[in-house]
C-alpha positions, 0 to 999 in steps of 0.5 A: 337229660331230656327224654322226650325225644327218645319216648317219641322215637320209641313210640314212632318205631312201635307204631311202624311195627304194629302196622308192618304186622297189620300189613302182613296179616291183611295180605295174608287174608286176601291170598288164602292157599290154593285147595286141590282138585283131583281128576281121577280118571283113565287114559281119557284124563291121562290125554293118551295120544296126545302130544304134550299132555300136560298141556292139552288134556282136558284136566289141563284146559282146565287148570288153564281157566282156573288161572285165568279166572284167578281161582285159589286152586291147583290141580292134580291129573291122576289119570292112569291109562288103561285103569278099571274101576277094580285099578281104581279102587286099588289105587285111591288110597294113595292119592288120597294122601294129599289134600282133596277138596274136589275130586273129580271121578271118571272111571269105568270106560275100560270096564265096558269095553271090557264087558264087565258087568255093570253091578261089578262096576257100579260097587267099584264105583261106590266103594272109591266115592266111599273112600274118599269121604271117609278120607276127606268128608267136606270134600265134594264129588263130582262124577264123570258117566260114560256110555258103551257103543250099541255093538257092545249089546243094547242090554249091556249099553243101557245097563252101563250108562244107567249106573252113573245115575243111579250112584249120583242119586244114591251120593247126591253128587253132581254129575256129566252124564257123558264125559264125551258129549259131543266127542264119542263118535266124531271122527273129526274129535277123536285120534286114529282108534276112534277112542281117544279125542284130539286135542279139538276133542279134549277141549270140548271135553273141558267145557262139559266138565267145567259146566259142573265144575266151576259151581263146586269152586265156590 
């Protein structure tokens, strides 16, 4: 019997399986899993108001760009509205039970409307940055500031906003100094409580944040 084409046909269906098997693994390599951002937040990241949030609130203008680009990330909108800084600190545990390789803070407006003294605030602040690296330590940071109307006292303003930096600086996290630069304050920007942006508004929003955030997506 002559073997040689059975030794041919063996060799042939061996190399189209090593090479199917190449095929894969190179495909594999070029479409790595998408990483996971979580915007953690109050009603300002929940999209309260608006009239399909998972569309228009800024974390989702946001998600948008990142397919557009392609990017390898999903993202998570964890904003809860009417959160403090004590909510959050409460509730951080439970998301960080999923993935988390940025995770975007954005807390503390509802404790300066509030009044909440700013040192309460500012060791929420802390021990939530704290729980998230002791949770996921290669995961970066990136902090949300925010600022208080003169009505709520001068003192009071300046002792609010000066926090943000202050927990930037002691983290060494990238931050928006004022999640609503631009929004806070124009009527046209915002819904009928003069808090919370219009769509028009959260978009404007989703650029300030994506300033310092698409740096982090690298």
């Amino acid at each position: 019997m002559n073997v040689a084409p059975l030794r041919f046909l063996l060799r042939l269906l061996f190399l189209i399986s090593v090479s199917s098997v190449c095929s894969v693994g190179l495909l594999r390599a070029e479409t790595p899993a998408p990483r996971t951002i979580v915007f953690f937040g109050d009603s300002l990241t929940a999209g309260y108001g608006l009239d399909d949030p998972d569309e228009d609130a800024y974390p989702a203008l946001i998600r948008k760009k990142i397919v557009a680009e392609n990017l390898p990330w999903r993202v998570v909108n964890a904003g809860l509205s009417g959160e403090t800084t004590a909510g959050g600190r409460r509730r951080v545990d439970w998301i960080l039970r999923q993935p988390v390789d940025v995770f975007v803070l954005a807390l503390g407006g509802n404790d300066g409307l509030r009044g909440i003294e700013p040192a309460v605030s500012q060791e929420n602040l802390q021990a939530i940055i704290a729980s998230v690296r002791a949770k996921y330590p290669a995961a970066k940071i990136l902090l949300a500031g925010m600022q208080m109307p003169p009505s709520m006292g001068e003192d009071y303003a300046h002792a609010f906003a000066a926090m943000y930096p202050a927990l930037a600086d002691k983290n060494q996290l990238p931050l928006v100094p004022f999640l609503l630069e631009g929004v806070g304050g124009h009527a046209d920007l915002n819904q009928a409580d003069g808090i919370h942006p219009t769509p028009a508004g959260h978009a404007l929003v989703a650029e300030t944040v994506w300033k310092k955030l698409r740096p982090l997506l690298q």
